[in-house]
N, C-alpha and C positions, 0 to 999 in steps of 0.2 A: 291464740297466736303463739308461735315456738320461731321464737328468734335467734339465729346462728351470729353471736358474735364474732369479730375477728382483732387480733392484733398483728399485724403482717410483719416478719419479720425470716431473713436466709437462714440464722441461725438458731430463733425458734420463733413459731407462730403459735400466739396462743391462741385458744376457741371457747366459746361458752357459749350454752344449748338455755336460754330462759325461756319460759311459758307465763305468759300475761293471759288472765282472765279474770273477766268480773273485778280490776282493780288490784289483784293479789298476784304476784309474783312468787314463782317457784323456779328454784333450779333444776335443770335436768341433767346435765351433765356438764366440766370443763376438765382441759386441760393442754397441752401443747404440742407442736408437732415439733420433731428434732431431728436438724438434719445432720451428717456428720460434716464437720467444717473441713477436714479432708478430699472430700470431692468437689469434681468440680463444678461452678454456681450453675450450669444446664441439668446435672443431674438435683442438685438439690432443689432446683426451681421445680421440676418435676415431680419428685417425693413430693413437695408440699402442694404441687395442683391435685394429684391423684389422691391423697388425702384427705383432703377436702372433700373432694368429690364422691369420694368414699360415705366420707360422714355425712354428705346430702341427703344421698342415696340409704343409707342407713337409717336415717332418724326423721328425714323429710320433715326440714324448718319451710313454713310457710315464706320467710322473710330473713334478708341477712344483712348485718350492720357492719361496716368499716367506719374505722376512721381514717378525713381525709385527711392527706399528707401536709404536714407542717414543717415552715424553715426551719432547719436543723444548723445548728453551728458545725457540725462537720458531715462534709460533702457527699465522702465515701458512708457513711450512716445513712444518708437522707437514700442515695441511689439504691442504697442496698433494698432501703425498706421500700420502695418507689417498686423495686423488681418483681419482691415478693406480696405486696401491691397489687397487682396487675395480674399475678397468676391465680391471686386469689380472685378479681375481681371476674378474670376471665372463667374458673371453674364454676363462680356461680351463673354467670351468662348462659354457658352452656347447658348447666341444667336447670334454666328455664326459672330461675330464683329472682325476684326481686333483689334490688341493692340497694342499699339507703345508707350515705354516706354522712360524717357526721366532725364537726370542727372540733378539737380538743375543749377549747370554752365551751360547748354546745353538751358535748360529754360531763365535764364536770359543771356544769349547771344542770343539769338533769337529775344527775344521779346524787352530788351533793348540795344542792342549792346555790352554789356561787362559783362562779367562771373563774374565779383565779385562784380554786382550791387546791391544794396542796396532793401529791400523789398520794400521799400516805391517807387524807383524808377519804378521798375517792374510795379507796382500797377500805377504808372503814366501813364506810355507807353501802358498798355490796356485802359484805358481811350483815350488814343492820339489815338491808333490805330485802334478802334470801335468806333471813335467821339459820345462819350459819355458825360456829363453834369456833371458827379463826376465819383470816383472811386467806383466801384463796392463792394459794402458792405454784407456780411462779407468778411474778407479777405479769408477766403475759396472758397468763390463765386472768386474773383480774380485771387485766387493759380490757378484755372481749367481751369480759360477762357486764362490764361498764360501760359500752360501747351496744350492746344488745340490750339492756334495761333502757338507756337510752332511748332507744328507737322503741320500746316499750310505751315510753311515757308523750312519746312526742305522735306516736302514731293515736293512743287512748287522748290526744289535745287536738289533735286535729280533727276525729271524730267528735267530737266534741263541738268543734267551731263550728263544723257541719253543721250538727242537729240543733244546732243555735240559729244558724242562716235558715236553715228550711223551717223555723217556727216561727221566723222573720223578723228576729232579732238581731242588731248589728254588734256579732262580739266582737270588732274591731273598735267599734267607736267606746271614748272612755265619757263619762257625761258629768261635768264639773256644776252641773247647777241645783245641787243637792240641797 
C-alpha cells in the first residue's frame, strides 16, 4: 500500500509518500508545496490542486490521508486551512483516490501511542518509524507523513478485525472471565 499523506494548508501544504507492507514502513518521498503569499488565494488554491494532482499522477498512491479539520482558536487559520482542505480533498476525488480522513488524537495515537502527544513527540516517532537521520523538515512535511502512517496502521487493524471476524472470532468482545 503507498499512502499520499497531507497537511492542508494556503501557505504551505505538506505531503509524504509512505509504503506499508508486510508490517514495515518505508518512506518514499515528502516534502511541501509553496505558494507565493502574494497572489491571490484563487491562484494559490490552484497551484496546490494541480500539484497534487501532479503528484498522483506521478507516483500513483493506492490511498490518501488527511487530517480532518479541527477548532482552531483563530478563525482566519481554521478557514484558510478549511480552503486548502477542499482542493486537496477535491484533487484526490478526481483522480479517483480513496480519502481517509483522520482526527489529530487519532493521528497522534497511531503514530505515537497516546492522543494528547505532544507535536514534537509525533515528529520523533516518524523519524523512529521510517529510521530516518532527523526529523522531517518542515513540519508540514512531518504533519502528512504522520497522517499517512496513520492510515498505515489503522488500515493493517482493520484487516486485521476482518480476518478475525471471518475465523469467527469476536475482536470486539473483551472476555473478563479469565
Amino acid at each position: 500500500m503507498l499512502v499520499l499523506g497531507i497537511d492542508p494548508g494556503t501557505a504551505l501544504t505538506g505531503y509524504g509518500l509512505v509504503r506499508g507492507e508486510d508490517g514495515e514502513l518505508a518512506l518514499v518521498e515528502y516534502g511541501v508545496i509553496t505558494t507565493d503569499q502574494g497572489k491571490p488565494l484563487p491562484e494559490r488554491l490552484r497551484e496546490i490542486y494541480e500539484r497534487l494532482s501532479a503528484l498522483v499522477r506521478e507516483r500513483q498512491p493506492t490511498a490518501a490521508a488527511v487530517e480532518k479539520l479541527f477548532f482552531a482558536k483563530n478563525v482566519r487559520t481554521a478557514l484558510s486551512v478549511g480552503q486548502a482542505r477542499g482542493v486537496a480533498l477535491l484533487a484526490m476525488a478526481n483522480a479517483g483516490l480513496p480519502v481517509h480522513e483522520y482526527t489529530p488524537l487519532e493521528v497522534k495515537q497511531a503514530v505515537a501511542g497516546y492522543g494528547r502527544a505532544s507535536k514534537e513527540q509525533v515528529q520523533q516517532m516518524v523519524k523512529v518509524l521510517l529510521d530516518l537521520p532527523s526529523v522531517p523538515q518542515p513540519d508540514d512535511a512531518a504533519d502528512a507523513l504522520a497522517v499517512a502512517i496513520c492510515h498505515i496502521h489503522s488500515a493493517r487493524m482493520r484487516g486485521l478485525l476482518a480476518a478475525a471476524e471471518q475465523s469467527g472470532l469476536d475482536a470486539t468482545r473483551v472476555d473478563d472471565d479469565r
